[in-house]
C-alpha positions in Angstrom: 0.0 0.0 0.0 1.4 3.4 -1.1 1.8 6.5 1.7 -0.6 8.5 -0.6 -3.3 5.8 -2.2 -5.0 3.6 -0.8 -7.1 0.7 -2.0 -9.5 0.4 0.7 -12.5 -1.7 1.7 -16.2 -0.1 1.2 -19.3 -1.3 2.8 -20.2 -3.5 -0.2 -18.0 -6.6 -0.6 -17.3 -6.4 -4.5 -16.8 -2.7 -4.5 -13.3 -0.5 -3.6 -12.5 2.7 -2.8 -9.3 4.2 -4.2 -8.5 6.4 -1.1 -6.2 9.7 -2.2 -4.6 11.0 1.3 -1.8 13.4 0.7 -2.3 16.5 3.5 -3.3 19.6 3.3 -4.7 19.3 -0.5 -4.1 15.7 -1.9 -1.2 17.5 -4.3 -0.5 15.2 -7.3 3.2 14.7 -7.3 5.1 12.1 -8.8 4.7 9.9 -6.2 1.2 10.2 -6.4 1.0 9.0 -10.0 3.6 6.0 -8.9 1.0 5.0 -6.7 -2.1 5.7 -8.5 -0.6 3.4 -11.5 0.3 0.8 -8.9 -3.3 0.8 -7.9 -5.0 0.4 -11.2 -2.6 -2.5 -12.1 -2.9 -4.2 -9.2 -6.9 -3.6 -9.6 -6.9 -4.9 -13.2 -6.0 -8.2 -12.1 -8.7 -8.5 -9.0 -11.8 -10.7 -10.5 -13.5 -10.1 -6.8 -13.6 -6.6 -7.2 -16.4 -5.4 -10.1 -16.6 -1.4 -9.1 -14.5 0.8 -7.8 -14.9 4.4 -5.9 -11.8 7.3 -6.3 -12.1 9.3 -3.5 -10.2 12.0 -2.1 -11.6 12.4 1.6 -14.5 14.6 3.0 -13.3 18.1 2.1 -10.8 18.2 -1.0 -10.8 15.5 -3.7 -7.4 16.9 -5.2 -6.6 20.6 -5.6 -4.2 20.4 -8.4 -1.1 19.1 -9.8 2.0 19.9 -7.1 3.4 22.9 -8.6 7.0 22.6 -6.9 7.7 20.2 -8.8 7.1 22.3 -12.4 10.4 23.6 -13.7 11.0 27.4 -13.5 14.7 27.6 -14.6 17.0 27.0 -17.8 16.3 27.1 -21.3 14.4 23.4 -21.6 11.8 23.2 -19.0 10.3 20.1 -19.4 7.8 19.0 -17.4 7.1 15.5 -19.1 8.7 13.6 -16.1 6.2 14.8 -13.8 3.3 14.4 -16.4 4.2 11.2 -18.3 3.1 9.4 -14.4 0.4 11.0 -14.1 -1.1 10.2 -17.6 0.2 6.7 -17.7 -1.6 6.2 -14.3 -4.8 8.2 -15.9 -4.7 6.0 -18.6 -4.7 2.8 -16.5 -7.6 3.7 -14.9 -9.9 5.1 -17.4 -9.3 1.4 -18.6 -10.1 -0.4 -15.8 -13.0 -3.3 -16.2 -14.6 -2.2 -13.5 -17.2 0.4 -13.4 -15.5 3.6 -11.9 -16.7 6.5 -10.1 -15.2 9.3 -8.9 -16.7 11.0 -5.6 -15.7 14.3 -5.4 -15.9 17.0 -2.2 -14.7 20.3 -2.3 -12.0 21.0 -5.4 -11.7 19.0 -8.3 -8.9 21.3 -10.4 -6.7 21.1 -12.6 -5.1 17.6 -12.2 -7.8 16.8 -9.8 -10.7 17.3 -12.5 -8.2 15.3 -15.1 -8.3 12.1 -12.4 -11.6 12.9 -12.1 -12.6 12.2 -15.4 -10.8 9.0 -15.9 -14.0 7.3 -14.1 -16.8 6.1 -15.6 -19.2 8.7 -13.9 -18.6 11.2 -11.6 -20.8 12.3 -8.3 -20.1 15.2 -6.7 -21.2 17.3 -3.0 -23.0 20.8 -3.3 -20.1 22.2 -2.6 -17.6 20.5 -5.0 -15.7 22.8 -7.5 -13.9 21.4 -10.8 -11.7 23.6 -12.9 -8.9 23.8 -15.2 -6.9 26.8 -14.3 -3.1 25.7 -15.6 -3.8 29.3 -18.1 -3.7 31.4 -15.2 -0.2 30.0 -14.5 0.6 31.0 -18.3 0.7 27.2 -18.8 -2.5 24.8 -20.2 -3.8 21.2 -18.6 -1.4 18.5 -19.6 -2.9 15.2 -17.9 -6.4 15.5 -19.7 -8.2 18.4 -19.2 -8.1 20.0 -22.9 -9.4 16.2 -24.1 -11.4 14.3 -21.9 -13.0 17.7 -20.6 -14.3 18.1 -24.8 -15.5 14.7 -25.0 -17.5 15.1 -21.9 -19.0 18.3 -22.2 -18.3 19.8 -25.9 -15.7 21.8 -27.8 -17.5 25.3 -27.2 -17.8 24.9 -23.2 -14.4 23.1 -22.9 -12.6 26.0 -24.6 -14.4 28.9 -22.0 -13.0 26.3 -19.0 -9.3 25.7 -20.6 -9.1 29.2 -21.9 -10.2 31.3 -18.8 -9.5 28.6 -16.1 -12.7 29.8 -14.1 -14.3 27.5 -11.7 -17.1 25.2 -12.1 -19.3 24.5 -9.3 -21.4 21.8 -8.7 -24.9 22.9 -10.2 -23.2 23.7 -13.3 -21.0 20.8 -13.9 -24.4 18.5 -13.6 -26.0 21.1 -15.7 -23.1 20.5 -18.4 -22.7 17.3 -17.6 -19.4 16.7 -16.1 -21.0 15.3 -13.0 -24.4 12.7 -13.1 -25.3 13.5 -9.8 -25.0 16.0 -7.0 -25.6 15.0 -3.6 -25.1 16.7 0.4 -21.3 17.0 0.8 -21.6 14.3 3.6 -23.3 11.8 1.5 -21.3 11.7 -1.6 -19.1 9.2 -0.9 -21.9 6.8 0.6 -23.6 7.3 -2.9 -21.0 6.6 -5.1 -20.8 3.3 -3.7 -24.3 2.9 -4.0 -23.9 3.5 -7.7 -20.9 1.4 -7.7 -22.4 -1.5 -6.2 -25.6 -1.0 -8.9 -23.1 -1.8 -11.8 -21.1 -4.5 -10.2 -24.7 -6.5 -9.4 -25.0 -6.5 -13.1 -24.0 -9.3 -15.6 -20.1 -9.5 -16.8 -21.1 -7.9 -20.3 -21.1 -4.8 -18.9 -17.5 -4.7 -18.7 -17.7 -5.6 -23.0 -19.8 -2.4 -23.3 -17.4 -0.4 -21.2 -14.5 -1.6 -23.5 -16.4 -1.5 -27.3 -17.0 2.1 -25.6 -13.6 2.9 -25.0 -11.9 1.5 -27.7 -14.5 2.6 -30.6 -14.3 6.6 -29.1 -11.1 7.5 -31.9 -11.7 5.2 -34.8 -14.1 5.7 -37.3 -17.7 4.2 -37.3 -16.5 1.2 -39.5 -13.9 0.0 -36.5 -16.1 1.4 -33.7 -18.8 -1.0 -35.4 -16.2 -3.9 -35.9 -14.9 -3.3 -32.0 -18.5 -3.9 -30.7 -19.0 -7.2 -32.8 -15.3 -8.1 -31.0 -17.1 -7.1 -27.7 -20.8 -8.5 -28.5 -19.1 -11.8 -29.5 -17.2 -12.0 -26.0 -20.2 -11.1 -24.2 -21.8 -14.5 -25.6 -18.6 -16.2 -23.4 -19.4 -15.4 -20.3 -22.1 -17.1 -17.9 -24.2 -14.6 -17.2 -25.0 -14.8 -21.1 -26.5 -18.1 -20.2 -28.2 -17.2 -17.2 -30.0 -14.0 -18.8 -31.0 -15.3 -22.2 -32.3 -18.7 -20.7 -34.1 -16.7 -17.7 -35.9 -14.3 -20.2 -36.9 -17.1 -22.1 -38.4 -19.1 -19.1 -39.6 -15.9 -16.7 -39.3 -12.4 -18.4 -37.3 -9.5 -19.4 -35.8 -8.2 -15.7 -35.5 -11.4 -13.6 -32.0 -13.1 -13.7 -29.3 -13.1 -10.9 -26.4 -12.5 -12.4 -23.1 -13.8 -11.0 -20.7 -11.5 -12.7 -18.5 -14.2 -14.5 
């Protein structure tokens, strides 16, 4: 277990909670992205656990990327060292087979709303706040936030965000939809597992749908199209194929207990 993530036990058996805990303001550093990479892989391999929860505590999620460690002197300043973690772990976890949601409290900015958007959905408190403000640093988002901000909530609304580096509060980001859900700031985390534990109740294929998603987002229609048949075909595979067609066909649309294998 890392000294700044943790991989931590929720109330639901089949569900965990990615735990960030780096005082005062849960700073990404390198360390962080180490850490967060270690998770995901070590996640990617765990068939007992089918959802997961990133969470940052009760009153910041994570304010930003650690700025001491962006370089200020010489002629190359190149932050890629610091970067390159961070989006390798990002990367790792927005491909994750389990259903991921971030709960966010308090500030989501800069490389705090890039982790945040790695997850499947996101759920937020009343109070949460997501941003990208690397411009008013004279710098832009370099984890994310220019791409996975566009995808989520279009090229017009991700330019004001990127280009002004204003703050987004809660009713807005659902409004947008950069969050799916807002909820009292003491009950977020409580209702992401609840959503978490929804998913991983469901049958194996869901995890095919998440992929043929994924993987079909930057191809054209032709390979998205050829990527779902890949996924639609492995869906067939699993047991739970068995155990929903044949409980349809004997009791109804809505009735079958799905084992998650």
């Amino acid at each position: 277990m890392g000294e700044f993530v943790k991989l931590e036990e929720s109330a639901v058996s089949n569900v965990a909670i990615i735990r960030l805990d780096r005082p005062k303001v849960n700073a990404l550093n390198s360390q962080i992205g180490r850490e967060l990479l270690e998770v995901a892989q070590e996640l990617a391999t765990r068939q007992d656990i089918r959802g997961v929860v990133v969470w940052g505590g009760p009153r910041i999620f994570a304010a930003g990327a650690d700025i001491s460690e962006f370089p200020v002197e010489g002629e190359n300043r190149d932050p890629s060292p610091m970067v390159d973690l961070l989006n390798e772990a990002n990367f790792a976890l927005e491909n994750l087979p389990q259903i991921t949601i971030a709960a966010v409290n308090g500030f989501a900015l800069g490389g705090g709303c890039e982790l945040s958007m790695t997850t499947d959905f996101r759920v937020c408190g009343e109070s949460a706040v997501f941003g990208q403000p690397e411009i008013l640093l004279g710098i832009i988002a370099g984890a994310g936030g220019t791409q996975r901000l566009t995808r989520l909530v279009g090229v017009t609304k991700s330019k004001e965000i990127n280009y002004t580096g204003r703050q987004v509060k809660a009713a807005e980001a659902l409004e947008i939809g950069l969050v799916s859900a807002v909820h009292p700031d003491d009950e977020v985390l409580d209702e992401a597992v609840k959503l978490a534990a929804l998913y991983a109740a469901g049958p194996a294929a869901i995890a095919n749908a998440k992929k043929a998603i994924m993987d079909g987002l930057h191809v054209s229609i032709e390979e998205a199209i050829a990527i779902e048949k890949r996924e639609f075909v492995a869906a067939f595979q699993t047991n739970d194929a068995v155990t929903g067609i044949t409980s349809f066909m004997e009791h109804g649309p809505g009735k079958a207990e799905f084992s998650g294998s």
